[in-house]
mmCIF file of the N, C-alpha and C atoms, coordinates in Angstrom:
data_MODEL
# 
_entry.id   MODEL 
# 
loop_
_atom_site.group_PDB 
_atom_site.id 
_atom_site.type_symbol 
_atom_site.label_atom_id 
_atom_site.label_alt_id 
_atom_site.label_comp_id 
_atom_site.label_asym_id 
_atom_site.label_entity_id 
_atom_site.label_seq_id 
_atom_site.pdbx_PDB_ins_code 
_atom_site.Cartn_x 
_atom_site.Cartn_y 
_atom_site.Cartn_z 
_atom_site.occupancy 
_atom_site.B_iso_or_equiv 
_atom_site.pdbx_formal_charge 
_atom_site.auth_seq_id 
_atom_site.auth_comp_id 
_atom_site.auth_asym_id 
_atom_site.auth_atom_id 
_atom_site.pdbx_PDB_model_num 
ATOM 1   N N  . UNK A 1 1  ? 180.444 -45.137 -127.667 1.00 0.00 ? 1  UNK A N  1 
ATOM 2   C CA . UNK A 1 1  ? 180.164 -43.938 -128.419 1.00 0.00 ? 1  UNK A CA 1 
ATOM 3   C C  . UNK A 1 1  ? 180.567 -44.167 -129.878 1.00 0.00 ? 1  UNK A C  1 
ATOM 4   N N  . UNK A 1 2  ? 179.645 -43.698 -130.905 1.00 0.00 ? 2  UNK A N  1 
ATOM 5   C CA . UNK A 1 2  ? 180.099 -43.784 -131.972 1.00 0.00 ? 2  UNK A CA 1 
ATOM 6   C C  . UNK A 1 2  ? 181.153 -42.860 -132.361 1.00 0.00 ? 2  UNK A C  1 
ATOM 7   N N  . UNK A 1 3  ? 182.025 -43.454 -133.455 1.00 0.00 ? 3  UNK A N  1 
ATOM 8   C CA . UNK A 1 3  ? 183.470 -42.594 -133.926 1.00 0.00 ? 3  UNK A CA 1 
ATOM 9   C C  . UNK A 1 3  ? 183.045 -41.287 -134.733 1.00 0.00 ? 3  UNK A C  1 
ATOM 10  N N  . UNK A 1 4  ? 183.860 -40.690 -134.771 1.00 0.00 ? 4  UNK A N  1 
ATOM 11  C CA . UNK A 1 4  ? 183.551 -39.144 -134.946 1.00 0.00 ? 4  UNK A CA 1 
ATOM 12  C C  . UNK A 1 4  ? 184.160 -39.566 -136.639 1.00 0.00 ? 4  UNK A C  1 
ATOM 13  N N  . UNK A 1 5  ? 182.550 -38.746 -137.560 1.00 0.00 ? 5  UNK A N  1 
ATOM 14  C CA . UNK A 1 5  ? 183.663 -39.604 -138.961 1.00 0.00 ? 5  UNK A CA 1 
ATOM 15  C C  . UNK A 1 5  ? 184.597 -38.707 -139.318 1.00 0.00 ? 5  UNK A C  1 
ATOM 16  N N  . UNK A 1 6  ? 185.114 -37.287 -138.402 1.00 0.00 ? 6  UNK A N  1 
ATOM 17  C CA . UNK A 1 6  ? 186.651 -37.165 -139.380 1.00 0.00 ? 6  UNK A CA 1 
ATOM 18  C C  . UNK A 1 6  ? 187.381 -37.189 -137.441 1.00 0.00 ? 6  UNK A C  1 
ATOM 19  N N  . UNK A 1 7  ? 188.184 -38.050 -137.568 1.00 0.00 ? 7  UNK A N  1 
ATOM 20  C CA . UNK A 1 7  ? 189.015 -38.681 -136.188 1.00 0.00 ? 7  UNK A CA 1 
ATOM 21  C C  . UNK A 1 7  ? 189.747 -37.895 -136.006 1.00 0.00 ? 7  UNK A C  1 
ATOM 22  N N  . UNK A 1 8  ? 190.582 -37.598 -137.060 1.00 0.00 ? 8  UNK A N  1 
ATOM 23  C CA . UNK A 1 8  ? 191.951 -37.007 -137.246 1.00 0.00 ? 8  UNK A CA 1 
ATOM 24  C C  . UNK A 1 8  ? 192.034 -36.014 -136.948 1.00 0.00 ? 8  UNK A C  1 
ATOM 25  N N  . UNK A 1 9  ? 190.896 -34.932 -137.568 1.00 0.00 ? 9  UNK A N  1 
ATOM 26  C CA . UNK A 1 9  ? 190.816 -33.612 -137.601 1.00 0.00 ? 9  UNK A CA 1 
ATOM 27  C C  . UNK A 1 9  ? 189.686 -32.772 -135.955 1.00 0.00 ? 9  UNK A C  1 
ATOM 28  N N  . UNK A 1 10 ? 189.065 -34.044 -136.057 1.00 0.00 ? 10 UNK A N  1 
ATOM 29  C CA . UNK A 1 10 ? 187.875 -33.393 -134.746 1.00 0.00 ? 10 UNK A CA 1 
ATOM 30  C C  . UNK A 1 10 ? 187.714 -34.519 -133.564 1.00 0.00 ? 10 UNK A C  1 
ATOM 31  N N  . UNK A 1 11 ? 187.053 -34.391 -132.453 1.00 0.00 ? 11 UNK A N  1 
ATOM 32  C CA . UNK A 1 11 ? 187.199 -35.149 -131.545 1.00 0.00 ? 11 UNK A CA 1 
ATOM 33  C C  . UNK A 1 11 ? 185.907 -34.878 -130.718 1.00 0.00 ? 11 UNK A C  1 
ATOM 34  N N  . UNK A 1 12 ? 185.616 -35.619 -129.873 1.00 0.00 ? 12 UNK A N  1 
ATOM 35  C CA . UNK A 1 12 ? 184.048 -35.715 -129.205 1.00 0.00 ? 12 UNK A CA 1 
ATOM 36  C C  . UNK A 1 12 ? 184.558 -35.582 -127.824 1.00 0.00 ? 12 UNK A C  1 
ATOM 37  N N  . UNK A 1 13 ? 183.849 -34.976 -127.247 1.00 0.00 ? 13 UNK A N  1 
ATOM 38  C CA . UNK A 1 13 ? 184.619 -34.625 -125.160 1.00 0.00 ? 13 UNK A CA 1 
ATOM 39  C C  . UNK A 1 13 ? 182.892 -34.419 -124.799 1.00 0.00 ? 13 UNK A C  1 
ATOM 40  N N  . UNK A 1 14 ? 182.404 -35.433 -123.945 1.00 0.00 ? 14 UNK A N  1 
ATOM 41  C CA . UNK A 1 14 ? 181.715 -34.954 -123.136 1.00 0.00 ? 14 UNK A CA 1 
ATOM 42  C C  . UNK A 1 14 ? 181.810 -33.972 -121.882 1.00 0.00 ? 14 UNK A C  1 
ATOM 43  N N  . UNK A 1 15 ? 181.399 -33.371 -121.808 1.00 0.00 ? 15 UNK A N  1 
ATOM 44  C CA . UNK A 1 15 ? 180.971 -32.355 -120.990 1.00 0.00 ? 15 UNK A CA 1 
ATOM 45  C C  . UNK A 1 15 ? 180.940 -32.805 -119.688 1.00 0.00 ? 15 UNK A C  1 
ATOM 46  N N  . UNK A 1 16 ? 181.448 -32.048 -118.566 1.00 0.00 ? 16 UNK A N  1 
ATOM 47  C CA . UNK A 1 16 ? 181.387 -33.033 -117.089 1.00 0.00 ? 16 UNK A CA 1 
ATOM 48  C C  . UNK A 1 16 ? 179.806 -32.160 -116.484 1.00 0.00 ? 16 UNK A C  1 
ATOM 49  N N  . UNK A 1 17 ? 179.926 -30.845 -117.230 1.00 0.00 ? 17 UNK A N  1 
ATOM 50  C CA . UNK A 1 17 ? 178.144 -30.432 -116.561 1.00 0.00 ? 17 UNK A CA 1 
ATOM 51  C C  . UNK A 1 17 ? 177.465 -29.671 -117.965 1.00 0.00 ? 17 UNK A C  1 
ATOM 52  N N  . UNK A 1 18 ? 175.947 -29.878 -118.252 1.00 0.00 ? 18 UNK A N  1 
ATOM 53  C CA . UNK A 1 18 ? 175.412 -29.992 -119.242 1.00 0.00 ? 18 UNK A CA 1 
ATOM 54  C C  . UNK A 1 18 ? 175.780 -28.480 -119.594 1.00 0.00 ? 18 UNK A C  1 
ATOM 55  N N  . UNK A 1 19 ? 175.704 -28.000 -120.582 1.00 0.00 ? 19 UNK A N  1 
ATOM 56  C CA . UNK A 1 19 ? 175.401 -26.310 -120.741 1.00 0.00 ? 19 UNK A CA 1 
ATOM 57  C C  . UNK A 1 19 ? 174.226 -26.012 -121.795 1.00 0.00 ? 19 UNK A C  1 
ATOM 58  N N  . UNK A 1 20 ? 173.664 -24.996 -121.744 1.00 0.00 ? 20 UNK A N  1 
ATOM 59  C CA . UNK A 1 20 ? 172.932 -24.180 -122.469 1.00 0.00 ? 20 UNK A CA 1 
ATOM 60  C C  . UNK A 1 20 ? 172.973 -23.279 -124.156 1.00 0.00 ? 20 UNK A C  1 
ATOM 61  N N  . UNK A 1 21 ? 172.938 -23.555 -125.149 1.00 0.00 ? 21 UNK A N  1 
ATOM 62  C CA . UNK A 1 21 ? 173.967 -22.933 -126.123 1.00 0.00 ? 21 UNK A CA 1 
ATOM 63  C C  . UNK A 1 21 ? 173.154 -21.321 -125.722 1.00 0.00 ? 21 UNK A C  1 
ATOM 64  N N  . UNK A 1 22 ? 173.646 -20.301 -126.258 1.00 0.00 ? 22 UNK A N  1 
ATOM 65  C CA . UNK A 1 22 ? 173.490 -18.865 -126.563 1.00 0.00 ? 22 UNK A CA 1 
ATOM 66  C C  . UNK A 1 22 ? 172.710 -18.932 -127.759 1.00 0.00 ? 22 UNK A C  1 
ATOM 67  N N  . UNK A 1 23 ? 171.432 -18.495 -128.219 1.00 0.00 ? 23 UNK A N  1 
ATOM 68  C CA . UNK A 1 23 ? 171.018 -17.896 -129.543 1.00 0.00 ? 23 UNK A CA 1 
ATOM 69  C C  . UNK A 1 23 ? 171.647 -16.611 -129.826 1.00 0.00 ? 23 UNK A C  1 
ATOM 70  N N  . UNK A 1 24 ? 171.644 -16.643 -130.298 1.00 0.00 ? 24 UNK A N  1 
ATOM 71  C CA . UNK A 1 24 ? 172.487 -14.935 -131.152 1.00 0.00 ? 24 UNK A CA 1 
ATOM 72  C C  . UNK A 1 24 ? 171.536 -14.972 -132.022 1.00 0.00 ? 24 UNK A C  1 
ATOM 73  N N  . UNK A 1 25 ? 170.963 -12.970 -131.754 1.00 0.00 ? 25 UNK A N  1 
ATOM 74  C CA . UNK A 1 25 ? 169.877 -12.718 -132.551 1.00 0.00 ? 25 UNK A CA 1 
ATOM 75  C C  . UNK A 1 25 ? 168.973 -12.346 -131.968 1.00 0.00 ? 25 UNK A C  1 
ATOM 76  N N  . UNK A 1 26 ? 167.295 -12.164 -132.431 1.00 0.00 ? 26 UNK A N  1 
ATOM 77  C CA . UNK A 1 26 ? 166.411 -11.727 -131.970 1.00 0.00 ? 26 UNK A CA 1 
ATOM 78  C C  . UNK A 1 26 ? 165.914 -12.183 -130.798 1.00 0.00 ? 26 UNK A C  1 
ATOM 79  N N  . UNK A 1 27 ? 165.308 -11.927 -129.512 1.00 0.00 ? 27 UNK A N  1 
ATOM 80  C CA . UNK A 1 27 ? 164.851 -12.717 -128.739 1.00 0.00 ? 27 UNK A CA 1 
ATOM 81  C C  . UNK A 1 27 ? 163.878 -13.732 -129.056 1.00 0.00 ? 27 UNK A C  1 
ATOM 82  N N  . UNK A 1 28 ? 163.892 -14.883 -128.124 1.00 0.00 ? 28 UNK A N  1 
ATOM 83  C CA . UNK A 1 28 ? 162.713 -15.704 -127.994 1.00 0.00 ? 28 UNK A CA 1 
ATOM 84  C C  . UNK A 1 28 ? 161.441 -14.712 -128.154 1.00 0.00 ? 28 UNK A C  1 
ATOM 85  N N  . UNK A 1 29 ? 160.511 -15.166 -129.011 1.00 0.00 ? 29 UNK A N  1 
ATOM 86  C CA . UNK A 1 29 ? 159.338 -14.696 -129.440 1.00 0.00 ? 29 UNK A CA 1 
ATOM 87  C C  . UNK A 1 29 ? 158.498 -15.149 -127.920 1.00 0.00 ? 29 UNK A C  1 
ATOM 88  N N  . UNK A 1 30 ? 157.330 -14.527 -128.086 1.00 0.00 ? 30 UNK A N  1 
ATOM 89  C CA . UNK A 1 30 ? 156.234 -14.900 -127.093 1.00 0.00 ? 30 UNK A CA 1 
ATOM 90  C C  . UNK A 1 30 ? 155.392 -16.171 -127.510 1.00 0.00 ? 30 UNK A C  1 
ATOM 91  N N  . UNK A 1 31 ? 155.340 -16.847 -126.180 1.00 0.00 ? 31 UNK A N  1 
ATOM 92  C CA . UNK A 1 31 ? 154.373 -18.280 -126.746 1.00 0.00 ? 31 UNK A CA 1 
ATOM 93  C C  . UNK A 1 31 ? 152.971 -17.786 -126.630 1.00 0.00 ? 31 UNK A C  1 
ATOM 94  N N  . UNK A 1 32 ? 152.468 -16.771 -126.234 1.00 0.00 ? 32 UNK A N  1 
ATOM 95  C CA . UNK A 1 32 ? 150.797 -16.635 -126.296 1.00 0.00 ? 32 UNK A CA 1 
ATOM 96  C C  . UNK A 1 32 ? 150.396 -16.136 -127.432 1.00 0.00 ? 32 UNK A C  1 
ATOM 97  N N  . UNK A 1 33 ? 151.214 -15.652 -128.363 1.00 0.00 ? 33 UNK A N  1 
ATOM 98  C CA . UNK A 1 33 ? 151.140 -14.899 -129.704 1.00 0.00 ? 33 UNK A CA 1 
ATOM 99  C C  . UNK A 1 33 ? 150.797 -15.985 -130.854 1.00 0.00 ? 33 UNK A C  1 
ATOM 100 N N  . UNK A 1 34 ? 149.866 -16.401 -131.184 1.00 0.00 ? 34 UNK A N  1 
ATOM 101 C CA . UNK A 1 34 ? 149.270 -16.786 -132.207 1.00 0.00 ? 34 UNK A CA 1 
ATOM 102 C C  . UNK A 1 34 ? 150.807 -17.216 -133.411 1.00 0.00 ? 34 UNK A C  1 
ATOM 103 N N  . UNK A 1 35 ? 150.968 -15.587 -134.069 1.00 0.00 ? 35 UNK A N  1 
ATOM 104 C CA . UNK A 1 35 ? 151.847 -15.392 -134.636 1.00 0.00 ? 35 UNK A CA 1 
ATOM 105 C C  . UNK A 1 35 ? 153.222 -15.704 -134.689 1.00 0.00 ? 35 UNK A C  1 
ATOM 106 N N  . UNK A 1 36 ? 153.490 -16.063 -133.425 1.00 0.00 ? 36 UNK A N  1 
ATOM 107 C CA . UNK A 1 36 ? 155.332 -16.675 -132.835 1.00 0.00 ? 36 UNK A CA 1 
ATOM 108 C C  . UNK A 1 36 ? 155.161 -17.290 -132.359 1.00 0.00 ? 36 UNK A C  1 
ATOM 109 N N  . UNK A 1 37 ? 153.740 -18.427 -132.525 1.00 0.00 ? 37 UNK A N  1 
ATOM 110 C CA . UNK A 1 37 ? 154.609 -19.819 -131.888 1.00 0.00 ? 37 UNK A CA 1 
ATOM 111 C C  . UNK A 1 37 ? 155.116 -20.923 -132.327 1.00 0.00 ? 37 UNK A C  1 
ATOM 112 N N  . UNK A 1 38 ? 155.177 -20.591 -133.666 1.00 0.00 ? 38 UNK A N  1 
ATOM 113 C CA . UNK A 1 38 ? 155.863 -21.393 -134.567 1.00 0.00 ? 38 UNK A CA 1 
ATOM 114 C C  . UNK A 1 38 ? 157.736 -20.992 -134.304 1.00 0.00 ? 38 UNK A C  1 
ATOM 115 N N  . UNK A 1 39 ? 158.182 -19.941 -134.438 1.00 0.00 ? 39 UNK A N  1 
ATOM 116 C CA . UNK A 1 39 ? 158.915 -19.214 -133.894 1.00 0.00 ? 39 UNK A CA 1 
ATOM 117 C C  . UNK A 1 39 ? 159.595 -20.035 -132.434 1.00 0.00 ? 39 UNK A C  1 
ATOM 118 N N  . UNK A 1 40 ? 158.729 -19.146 -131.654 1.00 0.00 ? 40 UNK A N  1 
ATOM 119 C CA . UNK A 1 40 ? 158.956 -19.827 -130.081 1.00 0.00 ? 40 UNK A CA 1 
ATOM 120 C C  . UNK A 1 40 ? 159.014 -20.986 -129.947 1.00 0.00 ? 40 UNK A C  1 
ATOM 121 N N  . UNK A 1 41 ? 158.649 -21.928 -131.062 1.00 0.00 ? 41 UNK A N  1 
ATOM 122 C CA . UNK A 1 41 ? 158.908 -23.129 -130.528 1.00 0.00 ? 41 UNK A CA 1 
ATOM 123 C C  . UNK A 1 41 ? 160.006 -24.120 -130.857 1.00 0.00 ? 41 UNK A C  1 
ATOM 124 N N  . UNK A 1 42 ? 160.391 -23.448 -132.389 1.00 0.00 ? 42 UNK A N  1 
ATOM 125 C CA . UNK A 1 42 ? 161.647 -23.590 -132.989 1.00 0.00 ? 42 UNK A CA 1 
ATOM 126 C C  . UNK A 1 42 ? 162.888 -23.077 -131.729 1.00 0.00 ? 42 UNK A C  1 
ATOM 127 N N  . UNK A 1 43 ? 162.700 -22.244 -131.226 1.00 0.00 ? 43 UNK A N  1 
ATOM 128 C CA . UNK A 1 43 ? 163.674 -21.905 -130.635 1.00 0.00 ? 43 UNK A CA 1 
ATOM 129 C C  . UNK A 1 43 ? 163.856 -22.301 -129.109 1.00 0.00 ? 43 UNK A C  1 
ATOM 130 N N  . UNK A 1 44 ? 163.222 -23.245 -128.552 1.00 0.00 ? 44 UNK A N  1 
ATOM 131 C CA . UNK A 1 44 ? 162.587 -23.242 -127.347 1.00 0.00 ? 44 UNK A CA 1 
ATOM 132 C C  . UNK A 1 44 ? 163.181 -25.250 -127.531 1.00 0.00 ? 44 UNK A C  1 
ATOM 133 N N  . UNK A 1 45 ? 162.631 -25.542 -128.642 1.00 0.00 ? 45 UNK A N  1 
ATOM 134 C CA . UNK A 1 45 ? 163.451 -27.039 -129.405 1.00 0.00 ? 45 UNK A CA 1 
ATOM 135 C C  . UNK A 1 45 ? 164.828 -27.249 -129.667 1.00 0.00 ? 45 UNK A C  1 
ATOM 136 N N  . UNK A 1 46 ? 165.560 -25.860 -130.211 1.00 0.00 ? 46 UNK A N  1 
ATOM 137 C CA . UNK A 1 46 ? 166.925 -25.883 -130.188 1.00 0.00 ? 46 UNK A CA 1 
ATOM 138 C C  . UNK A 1 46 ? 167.562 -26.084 -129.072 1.00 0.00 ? 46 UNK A C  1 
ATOM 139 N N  . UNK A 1 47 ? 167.233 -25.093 -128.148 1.00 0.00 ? 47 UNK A N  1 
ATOM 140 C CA . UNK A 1 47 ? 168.006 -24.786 -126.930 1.00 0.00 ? 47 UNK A CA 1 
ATOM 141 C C  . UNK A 1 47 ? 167.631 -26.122 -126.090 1.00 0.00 ? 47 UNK A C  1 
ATOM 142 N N  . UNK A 1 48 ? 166.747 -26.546 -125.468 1.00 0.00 ? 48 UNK A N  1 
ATOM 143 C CA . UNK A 1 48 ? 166.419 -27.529 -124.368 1.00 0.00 ? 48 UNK A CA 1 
ATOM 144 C C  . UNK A 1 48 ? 166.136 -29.045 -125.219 1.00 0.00 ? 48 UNK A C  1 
ATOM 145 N N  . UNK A 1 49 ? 166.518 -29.437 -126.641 1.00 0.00 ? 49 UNK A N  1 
ATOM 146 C CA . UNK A 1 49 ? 166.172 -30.962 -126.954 1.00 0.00 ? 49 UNK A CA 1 
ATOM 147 C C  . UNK A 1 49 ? 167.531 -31.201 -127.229 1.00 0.00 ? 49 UNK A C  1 
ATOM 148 N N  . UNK A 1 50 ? 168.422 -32.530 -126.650 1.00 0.00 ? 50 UNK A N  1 
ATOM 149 C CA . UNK A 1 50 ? 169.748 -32.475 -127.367 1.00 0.00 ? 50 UNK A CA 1 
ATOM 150 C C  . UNK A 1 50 ? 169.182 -33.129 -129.033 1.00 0.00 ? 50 UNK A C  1 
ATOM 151 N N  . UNK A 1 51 ? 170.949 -32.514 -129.851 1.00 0.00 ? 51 UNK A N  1 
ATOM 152 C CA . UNK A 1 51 ? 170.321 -32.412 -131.603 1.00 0.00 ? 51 UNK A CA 1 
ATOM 153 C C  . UNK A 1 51 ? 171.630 -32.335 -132.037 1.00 0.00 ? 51 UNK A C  1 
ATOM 154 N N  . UNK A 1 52 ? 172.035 -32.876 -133.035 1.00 0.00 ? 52 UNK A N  1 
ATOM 155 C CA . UNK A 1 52 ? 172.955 -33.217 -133.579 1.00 0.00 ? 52 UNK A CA 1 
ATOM 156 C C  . UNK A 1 52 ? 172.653 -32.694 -135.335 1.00 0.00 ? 52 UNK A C  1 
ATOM 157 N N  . UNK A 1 53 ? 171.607 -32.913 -135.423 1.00 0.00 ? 53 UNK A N  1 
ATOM 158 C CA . UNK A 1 53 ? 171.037 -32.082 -137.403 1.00 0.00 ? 53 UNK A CA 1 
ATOM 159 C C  . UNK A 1 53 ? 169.541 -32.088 -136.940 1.00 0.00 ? 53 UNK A C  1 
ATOM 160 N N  . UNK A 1 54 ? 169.438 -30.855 -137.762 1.00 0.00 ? 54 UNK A N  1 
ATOM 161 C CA . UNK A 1 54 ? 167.846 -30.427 -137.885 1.00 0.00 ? 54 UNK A CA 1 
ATOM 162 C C  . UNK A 1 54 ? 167.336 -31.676 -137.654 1.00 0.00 ? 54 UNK A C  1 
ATOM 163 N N  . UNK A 1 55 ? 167.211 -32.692 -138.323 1.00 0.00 ? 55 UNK A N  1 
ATOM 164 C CA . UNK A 1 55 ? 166.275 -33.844 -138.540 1.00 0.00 ? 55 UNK A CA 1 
ATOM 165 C C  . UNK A 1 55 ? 165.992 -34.344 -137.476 1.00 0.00 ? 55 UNK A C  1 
ATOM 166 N N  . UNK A 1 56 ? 166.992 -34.349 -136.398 1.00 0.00 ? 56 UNK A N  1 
ATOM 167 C CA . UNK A 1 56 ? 166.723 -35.017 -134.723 1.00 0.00 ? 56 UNK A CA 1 
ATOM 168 C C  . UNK A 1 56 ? 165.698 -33.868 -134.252 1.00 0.00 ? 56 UNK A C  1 
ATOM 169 N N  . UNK A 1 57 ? 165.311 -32.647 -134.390 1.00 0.00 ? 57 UNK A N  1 
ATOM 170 C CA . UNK A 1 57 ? 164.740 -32.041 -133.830 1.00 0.00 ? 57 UNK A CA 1 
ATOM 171 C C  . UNK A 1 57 ? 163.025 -32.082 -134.847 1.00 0.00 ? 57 UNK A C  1 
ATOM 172 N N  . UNK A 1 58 ? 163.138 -32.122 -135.909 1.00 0.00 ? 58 UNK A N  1 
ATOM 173 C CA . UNK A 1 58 ? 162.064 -31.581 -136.490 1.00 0.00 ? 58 UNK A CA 1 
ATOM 174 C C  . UNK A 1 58 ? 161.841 -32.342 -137.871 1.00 0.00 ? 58 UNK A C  1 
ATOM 175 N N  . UNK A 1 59 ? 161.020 -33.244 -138.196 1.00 0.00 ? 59 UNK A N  1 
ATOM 176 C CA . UNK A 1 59 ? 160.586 -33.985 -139.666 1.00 0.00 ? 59 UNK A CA 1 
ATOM 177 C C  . UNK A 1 59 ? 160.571 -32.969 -140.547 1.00 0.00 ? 59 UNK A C  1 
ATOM 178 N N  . UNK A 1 60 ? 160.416 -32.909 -141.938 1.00 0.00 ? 60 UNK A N  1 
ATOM 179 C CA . UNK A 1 60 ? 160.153 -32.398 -143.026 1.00 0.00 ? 60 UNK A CA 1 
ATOM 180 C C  . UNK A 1 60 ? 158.566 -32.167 -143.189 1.00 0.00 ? 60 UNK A C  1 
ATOM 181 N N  . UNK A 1 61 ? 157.633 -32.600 -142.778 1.00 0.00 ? 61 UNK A N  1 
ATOM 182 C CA . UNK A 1 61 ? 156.810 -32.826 -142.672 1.00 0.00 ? 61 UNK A CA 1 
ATOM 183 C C  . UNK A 1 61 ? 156.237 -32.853 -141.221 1.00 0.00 ? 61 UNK A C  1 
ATOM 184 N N  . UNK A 1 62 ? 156.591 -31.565 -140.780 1.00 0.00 ? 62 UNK A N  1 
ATOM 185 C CA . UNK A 1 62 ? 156.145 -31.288 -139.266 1.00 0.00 ? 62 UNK A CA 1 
ATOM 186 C C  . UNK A 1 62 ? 156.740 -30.043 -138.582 1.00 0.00 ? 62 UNK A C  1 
ATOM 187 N N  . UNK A 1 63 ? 155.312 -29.220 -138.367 1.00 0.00 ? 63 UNK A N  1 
ATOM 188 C CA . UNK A 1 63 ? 155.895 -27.963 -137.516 1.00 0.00 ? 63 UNK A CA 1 
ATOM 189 C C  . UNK A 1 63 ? 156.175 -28.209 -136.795 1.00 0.00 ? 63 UNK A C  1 
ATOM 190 N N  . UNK A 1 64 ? 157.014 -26.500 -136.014 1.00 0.00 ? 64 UNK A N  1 
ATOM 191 C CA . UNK A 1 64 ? 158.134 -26.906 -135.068 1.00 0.00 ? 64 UNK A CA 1 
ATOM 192 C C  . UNK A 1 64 ? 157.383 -27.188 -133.851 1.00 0.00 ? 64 UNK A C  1 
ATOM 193 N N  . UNK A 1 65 ? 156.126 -26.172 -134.019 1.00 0.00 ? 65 UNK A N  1 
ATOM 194 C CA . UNK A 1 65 ? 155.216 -26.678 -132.627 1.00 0.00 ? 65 UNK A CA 1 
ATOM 195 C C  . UNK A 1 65 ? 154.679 -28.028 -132.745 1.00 0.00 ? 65 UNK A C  1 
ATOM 196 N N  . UNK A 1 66 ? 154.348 -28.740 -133.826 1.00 0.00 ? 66 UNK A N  1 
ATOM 197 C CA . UNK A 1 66 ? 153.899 -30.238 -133.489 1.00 0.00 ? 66 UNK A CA 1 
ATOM 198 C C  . UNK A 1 66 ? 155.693 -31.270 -132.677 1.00 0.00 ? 66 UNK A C  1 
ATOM 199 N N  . UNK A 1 67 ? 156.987 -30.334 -133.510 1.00 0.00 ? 67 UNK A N  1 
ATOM 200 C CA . UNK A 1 67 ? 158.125 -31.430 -132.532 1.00 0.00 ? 67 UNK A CA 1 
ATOM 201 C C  . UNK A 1 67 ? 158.691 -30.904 -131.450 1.00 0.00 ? 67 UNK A C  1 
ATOM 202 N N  . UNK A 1 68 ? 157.847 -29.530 -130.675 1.00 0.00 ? 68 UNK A N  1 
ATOM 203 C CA . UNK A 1 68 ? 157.962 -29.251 -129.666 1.00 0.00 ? 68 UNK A CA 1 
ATOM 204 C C  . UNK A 1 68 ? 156.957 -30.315 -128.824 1.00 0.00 ? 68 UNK A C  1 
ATOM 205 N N  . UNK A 1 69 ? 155.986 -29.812 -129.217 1.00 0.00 ? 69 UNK A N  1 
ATOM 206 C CA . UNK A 1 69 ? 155.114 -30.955 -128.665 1.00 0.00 ? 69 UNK A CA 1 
ATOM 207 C C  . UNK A 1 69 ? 155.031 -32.695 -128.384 1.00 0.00 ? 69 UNK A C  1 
ATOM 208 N N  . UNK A 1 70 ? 155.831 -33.176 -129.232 1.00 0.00 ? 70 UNK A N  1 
ATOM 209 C CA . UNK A 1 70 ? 155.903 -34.357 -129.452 1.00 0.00 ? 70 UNK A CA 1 
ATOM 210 C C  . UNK A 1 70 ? 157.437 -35.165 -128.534 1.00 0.00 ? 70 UNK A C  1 
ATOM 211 N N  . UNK A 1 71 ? 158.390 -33.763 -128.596 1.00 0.00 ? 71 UNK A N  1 
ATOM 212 C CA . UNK A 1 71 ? 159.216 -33.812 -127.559 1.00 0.00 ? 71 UNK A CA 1 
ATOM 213 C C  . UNK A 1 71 ? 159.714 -33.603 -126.494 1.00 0.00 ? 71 UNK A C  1 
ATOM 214 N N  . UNK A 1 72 ? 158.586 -32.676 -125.618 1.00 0.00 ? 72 UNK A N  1 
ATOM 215 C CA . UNK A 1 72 ? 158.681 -31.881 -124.403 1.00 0.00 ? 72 UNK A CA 1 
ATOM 216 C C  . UNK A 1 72 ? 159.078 -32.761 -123.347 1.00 0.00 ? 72 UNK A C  1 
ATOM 217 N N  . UNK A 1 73 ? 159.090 -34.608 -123.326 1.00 0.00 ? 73 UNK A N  1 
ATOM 218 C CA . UNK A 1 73 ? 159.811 -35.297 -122.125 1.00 0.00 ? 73 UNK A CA 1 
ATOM 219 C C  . UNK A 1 73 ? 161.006 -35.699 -122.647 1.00 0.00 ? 73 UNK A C  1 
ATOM 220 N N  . UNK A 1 74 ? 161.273 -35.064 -123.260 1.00 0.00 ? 74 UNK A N  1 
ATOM 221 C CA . UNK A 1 74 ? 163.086 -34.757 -123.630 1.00 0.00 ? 74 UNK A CA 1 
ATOM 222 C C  . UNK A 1 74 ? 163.619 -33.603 -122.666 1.00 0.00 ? 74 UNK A C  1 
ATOM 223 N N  . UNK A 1 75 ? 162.831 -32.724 -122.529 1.00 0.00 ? 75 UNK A N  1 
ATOM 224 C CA . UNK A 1 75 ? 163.565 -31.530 -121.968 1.00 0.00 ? 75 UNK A CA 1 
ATOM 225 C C  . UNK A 1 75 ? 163.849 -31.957 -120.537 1.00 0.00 ? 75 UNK A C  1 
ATOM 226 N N  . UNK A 1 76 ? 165.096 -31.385 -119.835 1.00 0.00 ? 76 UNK A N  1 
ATOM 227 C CA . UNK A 1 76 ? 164.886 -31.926 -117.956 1.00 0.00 ? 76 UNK A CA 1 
ATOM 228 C C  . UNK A 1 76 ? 164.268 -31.033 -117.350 1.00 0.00 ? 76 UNK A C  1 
ATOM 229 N N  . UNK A 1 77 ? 163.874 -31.216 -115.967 1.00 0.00 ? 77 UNK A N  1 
ATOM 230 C CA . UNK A 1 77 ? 163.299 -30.631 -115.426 1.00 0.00 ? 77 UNK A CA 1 
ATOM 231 C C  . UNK A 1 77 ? 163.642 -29.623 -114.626 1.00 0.00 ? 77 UNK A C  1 
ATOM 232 N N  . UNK A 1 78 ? 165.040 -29.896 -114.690 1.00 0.00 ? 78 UNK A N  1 
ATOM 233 C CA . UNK A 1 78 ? 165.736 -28.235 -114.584 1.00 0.00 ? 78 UNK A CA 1 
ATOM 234 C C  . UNK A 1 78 ? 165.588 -27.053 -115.444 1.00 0.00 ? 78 UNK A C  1 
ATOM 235 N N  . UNK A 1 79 ? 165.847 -27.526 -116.583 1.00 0.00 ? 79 UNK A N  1 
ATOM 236 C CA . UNK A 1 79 ? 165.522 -26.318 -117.998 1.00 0.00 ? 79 UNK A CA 1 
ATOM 237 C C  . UNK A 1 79 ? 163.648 -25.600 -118.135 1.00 0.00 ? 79 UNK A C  1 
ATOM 238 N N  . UNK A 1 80 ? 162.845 -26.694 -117.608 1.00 0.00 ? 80 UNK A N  1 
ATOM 239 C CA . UNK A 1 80 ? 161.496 -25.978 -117.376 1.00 0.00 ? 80 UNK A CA 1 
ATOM 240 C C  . UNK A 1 80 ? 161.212 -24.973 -116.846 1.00 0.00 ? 80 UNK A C  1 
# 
């Protein structure tokens, strides 16, 4: 595992069973809505892709539905 760059102050513990984070805030939008699935998919990428900074989840140059799409055999098949 790579070193955590502040050692001193923070520390890395894997988890013995995976968890789910909580969004706080509006609900998950609807995916049939034209309008929220840019939305829904941002949020649908947070929760089920592991991510460490925006950038693991989503290019600068790419909606969230093209890195939903591009990452959906990331998600397990429990979370489906």
């Amino acid at each position: 595992m790579i070193e955590h760059p502040q050692p001193k102050s923070h520390g890395i513990i894997k988890r013995l069973k995976p968890i789910v984070p909580v969004l706080l805030g509006p609900q998950i939008p609807r995916k049939v809505r034209e309008e929220t699935q840019e939305r829904y998919s941002r949020a649908i990428t947070t929760l089920f892709i592991p991510w460490r900074s925006v950038k693991d989840l989503c290019a600068v140059n790419q909606s969230w539905r093209e890195a939903l799409g591009s990452r959906q055999e990331s998600i397990s098949t429990e979370s489906k």
